[in-house]
N, C-alpha and C positions, 0 to 999 in steps of 0.2 A: 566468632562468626560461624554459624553452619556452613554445613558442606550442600545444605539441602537447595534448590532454586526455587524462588517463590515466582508465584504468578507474574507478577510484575516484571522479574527478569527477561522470563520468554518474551511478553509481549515489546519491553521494549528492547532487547535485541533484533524482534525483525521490523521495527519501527525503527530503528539506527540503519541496518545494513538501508533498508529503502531513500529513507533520506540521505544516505551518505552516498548513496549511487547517484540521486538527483547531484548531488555536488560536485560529484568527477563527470556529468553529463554538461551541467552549467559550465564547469574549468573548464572543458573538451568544445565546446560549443553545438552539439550534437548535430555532427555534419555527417551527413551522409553518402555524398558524394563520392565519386572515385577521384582519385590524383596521378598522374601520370609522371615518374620525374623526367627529367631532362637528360639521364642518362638510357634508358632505354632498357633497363634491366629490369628483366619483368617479377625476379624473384626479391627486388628492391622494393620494386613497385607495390606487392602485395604486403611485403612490412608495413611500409606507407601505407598503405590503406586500411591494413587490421590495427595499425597503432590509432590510427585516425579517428576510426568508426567502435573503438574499442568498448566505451561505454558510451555508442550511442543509442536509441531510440530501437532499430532496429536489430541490435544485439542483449540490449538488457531492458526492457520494457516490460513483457512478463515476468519476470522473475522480481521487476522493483513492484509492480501492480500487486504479485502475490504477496511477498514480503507485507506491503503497505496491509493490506486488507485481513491476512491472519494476525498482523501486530494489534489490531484493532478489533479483532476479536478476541485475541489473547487478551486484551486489557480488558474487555466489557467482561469477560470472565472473570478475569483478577478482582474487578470489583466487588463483585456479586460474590464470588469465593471468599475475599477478606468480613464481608457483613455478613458471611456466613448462613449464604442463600443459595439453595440449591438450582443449579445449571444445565438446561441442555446439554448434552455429548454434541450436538449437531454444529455445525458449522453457520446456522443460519444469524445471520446479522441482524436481520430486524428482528428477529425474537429476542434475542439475547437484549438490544435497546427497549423492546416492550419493556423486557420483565425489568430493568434498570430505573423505567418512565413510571410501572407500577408503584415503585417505594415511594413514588411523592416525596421522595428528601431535596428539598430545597439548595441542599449541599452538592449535590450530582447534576441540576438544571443545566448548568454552562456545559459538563459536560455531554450529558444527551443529547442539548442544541448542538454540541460539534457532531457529534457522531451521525442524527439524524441529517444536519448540514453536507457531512460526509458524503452516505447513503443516497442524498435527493440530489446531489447539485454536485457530485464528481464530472471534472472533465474529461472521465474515461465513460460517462454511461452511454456514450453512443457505440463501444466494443459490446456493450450488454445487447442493446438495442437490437443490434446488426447479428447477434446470433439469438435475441427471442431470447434474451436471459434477465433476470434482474442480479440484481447484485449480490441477492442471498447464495445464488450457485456461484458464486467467486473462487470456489475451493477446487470447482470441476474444470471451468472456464479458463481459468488461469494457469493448468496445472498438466492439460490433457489436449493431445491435439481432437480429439472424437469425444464425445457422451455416451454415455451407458448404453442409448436408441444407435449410436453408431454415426450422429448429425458430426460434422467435421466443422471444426471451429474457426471461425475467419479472421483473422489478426491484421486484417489490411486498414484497418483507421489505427492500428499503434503503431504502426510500420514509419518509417522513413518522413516525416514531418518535420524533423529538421525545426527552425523558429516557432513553427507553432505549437509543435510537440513538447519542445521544451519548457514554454509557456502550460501548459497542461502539467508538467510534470512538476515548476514552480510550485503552481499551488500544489499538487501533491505535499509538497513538501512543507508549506507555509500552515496547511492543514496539519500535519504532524506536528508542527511546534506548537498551535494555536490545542490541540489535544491535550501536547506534556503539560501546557500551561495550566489548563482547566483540571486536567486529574490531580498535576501538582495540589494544588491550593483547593479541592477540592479533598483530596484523603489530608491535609494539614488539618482542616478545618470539622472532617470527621473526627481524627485523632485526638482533639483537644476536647471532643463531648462525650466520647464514648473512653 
Protein backbone atom coordinates (compact mmCIF):
# COMPACT_ATOMS: atom_id res chain seq x y z
CA UNK A 1 0.00 0.00 0.00
CA UNK A 2 1.52 3.44 -0.44
CA UNK A 3 2.35 5.72 1.96
CA UNK A 4 1.04 8.49 -0.66
CA UNK A 5 -2.87 9.84 0.04
CA UNK A 6 -4.93 9.98 -3.06
CA UNK A 7 -7.63 12.47 -3.74
CA UNK A 8 -10.31 10.45 -2.43
CA UNK A 9 -8.84 10.09 1.09
CA UNK A 10 -8.83 13.97 1.84
CA UNK A 11 -12.24 14.29 0.48
CA UNK A 12 -13.58 11.78 2.45
CA UNK A 13 -12.03 12.44 5.66
CA UNK A 14 -13.71 15.68 5.87
CA UNK A 15 -17.02 14.16 4.65
CA UNK A 16 -16.60 11.59 7.83
CA UNK A 17 -15.42 14.13 10.40
CA UNK A 18 -18.89 16.34 9.14
CA UNK A 19 -21.20 13.41 9.21
CA UNK A 20 -19.90 11.99 12.32
CA UNK A 21 -20.42 15.38 14.09
CA UNK A 22 -24.12 15.36 12.62
CA UNK A 23 -24.23 12.09 14.77
CA UNK A 24 -22.94 13.11 18.19
CA UNK A 25 -25.37 16.18 17.41
CA UNK A 26 -28.56 13.66 16.68
CA UNK A 27 -27.01 11.31 20.07
CA UNK A 28 -26.85 14.81 22.11
CA UNK A 29 -30.19 15.99 20.88
CA UNK A 30 -28.83 19.58 19.99
CA UNK A 31 -29.97 21.43 22.95
CA UNK A 32 -29.24 24.47 23.55
CA UNK A 33 -30.53 25.53 26.45
CA UNK A 34 -28.85 26.23 29.91
CA UNK A 35 -29.53 23.83 32.89
CA UNK A 36 -29.31 24.71 36.32
CA UNK A 37 -28.73 21.69 38.90
CA UNK A 38 -30.36 21.55 41.91
CA UNK A 39 -27.31 21.82 43.90
CA UNK A 40 -26.44 25.44 43.24
CA UNK A 41 -22.88 24.89 42.23
CA UNK A 42 -22.23 27.04 39.70
CA UNK A 43 -18.72 25.53 38.52
CA UNK A 44 -21.11 22.20 38.38
CA UNK A 45 -23.33 23.98 36.49
CA UNK A 46 -21.06 24.97 33.71
CA UNK A 47 -19.86 21.22 33.23
CA UNK A 48 -23.59 20.54 32.74
CA UNK A 49 -23.92 23.01 30.33
CA UNK A 50 -20.49 22.56 28.23
CA UNK A 51 -21.24 18.67 28.34
CA UNK A 52 -24.77 19.36 27.11
CA UNK A 53 -24.18 21.93 24.31
CA UNK A 54 -20.97 20.19 23.59
CA UNK A 55 -21.74 19.18 20.04
CA UNK A 56 -24.48 21.29 19.65
CA UNK A 57 -25.40 23.60 16.77
CA UNK A 58 -24.05 26.48 18.37
CA UNK A 59 -20.55 25.08 19.13
CA UNK A 60 -19.81 22.92 16.06
CA UNK A 61 -22.03 24.25 13.06
CA UNK A 62 -19.23 25.95 11.26
CA UNK A 63 -16.60 23.78 11.45
CA UNK A 64 -19.45 20.69 10.31
CA UNK A 65 -20.65 23.15 7.33
CA UNK A 66 -16.79 23.60 6.37
CA UNK A 67 -15.81 20.21 6.70
CA UNK A 68 -19.14 19.13 4.62
CA UNK A 69 -18.53 21.63 1.82
CA UNK A 70 -14.43 21.22 1.25
CA UNK A 71 -15.18 17.34 1.41
CA UNK A 72 -17.18 18.03 -1.66
CA UNK A 73 -14.98 19.76 -3.17
CA UNK A 74 -12.16 17.52 -2.44
CA UNK A 75 -14.17 14.79 -4.26
CA UNK A 76 -15.34 16.90 -7.30
CA UNK A 77 -11.44 17.19 -7.59
CA UNK A 78 -10.62 13.63 -6.98
CA UNK A 79 -12.78 12.88 -9.84
CA UNK A 80 -11.59 15.05 -12.33
CA UNK A 81 -7.88 14.19 -11.04
CA UNK A 82 -8.50 10.27 -11.41
CA UNK A 83 -9.90 11.04 -15.47
CA UNK A 84 -6.99 12.85 -15.44
CA UNK A 85 -8.48 16.32 -16.23
CA UNK A 86 -7.00 19.26 -15.30
CA UNK A 87 -8.62 21.39 -12.25
CA UNK A 88 -9.12 24.77 -10.87
CA UNK A 89 -6.72 25.59 -7.71
CA UNK A 90 -9.76 27.61 -6.73
CA UNK A 91 -12.15 26.56 -4.25
CA UNK A 92 -15.27 27.46 -6.50
CA UNK A 93 -17.96 24.63 -6.38
CA UNK A 94 -19.87 25.41 -9.36
CA UNK A 95 -17.00 25.41 -11.43
CA UNK A 96 -15.50 22.50 -10.57
CA UNK A 97 -19.59 20.75 -11.16
CA UNK A 98 -19.49 22.68 -14.63
CA UNK A 99 -16.37 21.14 -15.81
CA UNK A 100 -17.66 17.47 -14.17
CA UNK A 101 -21.22 18.23 -16.24
CA UNK A 102 -18.81 19.12 -19.32
CA UNK A 103 -17.60 15.25 -19.78
CA UNK A 104 -21.19 14.25 -20.54
CA UNK A 105 -20.25 10.73 -18.88
CA UNK A 106 -23.29 9.27 -18.22
CA UNK A 107 -21.37 7.55 -15.53
CA UNK A 108 -20.93 10.69 -13.24
CA UNK A 109 -25.04 12.03 -13.88
CA UNK A 110 -26.16 10.69 -10.34
CA UNK A 111 -23.34 12.13 -9.19
CA UNK A 112 -23.67 15.91 -10.56
CA UNK A 113 -27.55 15.68 -9.77
CA UNK A 114 -26.10 15.27 -6.05
CA UNK A 115 -23.72 17.79 -6.00
CA UNK A 116 -25.80 20.37 -8.12
CA UNK A 117 -28.82 19.14 -5.51
CA UNK A 118 -26.31 20.05 -2.91
CA UNK A 119 -25.27 23.53 -4.24
CA UNK A 120 -29.30 24.48 -5.10
CA UNK A 121 -31.32 23.09 -2.22
CA UNK A 122 -28.77 23.04 1.02
CA UNK A 123 -30.72 23.91 4.23
CA UNK A 124 -27.79 26.21 5.00
CA UNK A 125 -28.33 28.68 1.80
CA UNK A 126 -30.15 31.17 3.89
CA UNK A 127 -26.43 31.66 5.97
CA UNK A 128 -25.31 32.50 2.27
CA UNK A 129 -28.27 34.65 1.67
CA UNK A 130 -28.05 36.61 4.83
CA UNK A 131 -24.44 37.56 4.24
CA UNK A 132 -24.93 38.24 -0.06
CA UNK A 133 -22.71 35.04 -0.45
CA UNK A 134 -23.41 32.06 -2.81
CA UNK A 135 -22.01 29.00 -2.02
CA UNK A 136 -18.95 29.28 -4.11
CA UNK A 137 -17.20 31.60 -1.23
CA UNK A 138 -17.93 28.49 1.32
CA UNK A 139 -14.10 28.66 1.85
CA UNK A 140 -14.20 32.41 3.14
CA UNK A 141 -17.70 32.28 4.79
CA UNK A 142 -17.12 29.46 6.64
CA UNK A 143 -13.75 29.95 7.85
CA UNK A 144 -13.47 33.77 8.56
CA UNK A 145 -15.20 35.87 10.93
CA UNK A 146 -14.76 39.21 8.19
CA UNK A 147 -14.06 39.08 4.14
CA UNK A 148 -11.13 40.42 2.40
CA UNK A 149 -13.76 44.15 1.95
CA UNK A 150 -13.73 43.72 5.95
CA UNK A 151 -18.07 42.83 5.76
CA UNK A 152 -18.35 40.81 9.11
CA UNK A 153 -20.01 37.52 8.81
CA UNK A 154 -23.50 36.84 10.57
CA UNK A 155 -23.80 33.28 11.84
CA UNK A 156 -27.18 34.07 13.50
CA UNK A 157 -29.57 31.37 11.25
CA UNK A 158 -26.77 28.49 12.34
CA UNK A 159 -26.88 29.54 15.92
CA UNK A 160 -28.92 27.84 18.52
CA UNK A 161 -32.02 26.08 16.40
CA UNK A 162 -32.16 23.38 18.51
CA UNK A 163 -35.12 20.92 16.47
CA UNK A 164 -34.93 22.59 13.45
CA UNK A 165 -31.40 22.87 13.31
CA UNK A 166 -30.95 19.56 13.56
CA UNK A 167 -33.34 18.59 11.04
CA UNK A 168 -31.10 20.82 8.53
CA UNK A 169 -28.12 19.20 9.65
CA UNK A 170 -29.98 15.46 9.03
CA UNK A 171 -30.07 16.23 5.67
CA UNK A 172 -26.63 17.56 5.72
CA UNK A 173 -25.89 14.31 6.58
CA UNK A 174 -28.34 12.06 4.30
CA UNK A 175 -26.74 14.16 1.52
CA UNK A 176 -23.31 12.92 2.32
CA UNK A 177 -24.43 9.26 2.24
CA UNK A 178 -26.76 9.85 -0.84
CA UNK A 179 -22.95 11.31 -2.43
CA UNK A 180 -20.66 8.18 -1.11
CA UNK A 181 -23.44 6.12 -2.83
CA UNK A 182 -23.36 7.92 -6.24
CA UNK A 183 -19.44 8.22 -6.57
CA UNK A 184 -19.27 4.77 -4.96
CA UNK A 185 -20.98 2.98 -7.93
CA UNK A 186 -20.17 5.65 -10.22
CA UNK A 187 -15.97 5.16 -10.19
CA UNK A 188 -17.11 0.99 -10.05
CA UNK A 189 -18.62 1.53 -13.13
CA UNK A 190 -15.85 3.81 -14.69
CA UNK A 191 -13.35 1.18 -13.44
CA UNK A 192 -14.65 -1.78 -15.30
CA UNK A 193 -14.51 0.45 -18.95
CA UNK A 194 -11.62 2.25 -18.61
Amino acid sequence: MSNLANHFDFAHQFLNIASNSVDEMELRGNINSSIISDTGDESENNKIHDERRKWSDINVSLPILFCFFHGVELLMKAILFDLGIKYSKSHNLTDLLNQIKDLENPLLNKVSDCVTDILTNSPFKEHFRENNKSVDEFYHILKYAEDKKGNYTSIRTLLGNEEDGLNNFLILRSQIKLLRIEHANSRKALSNIL
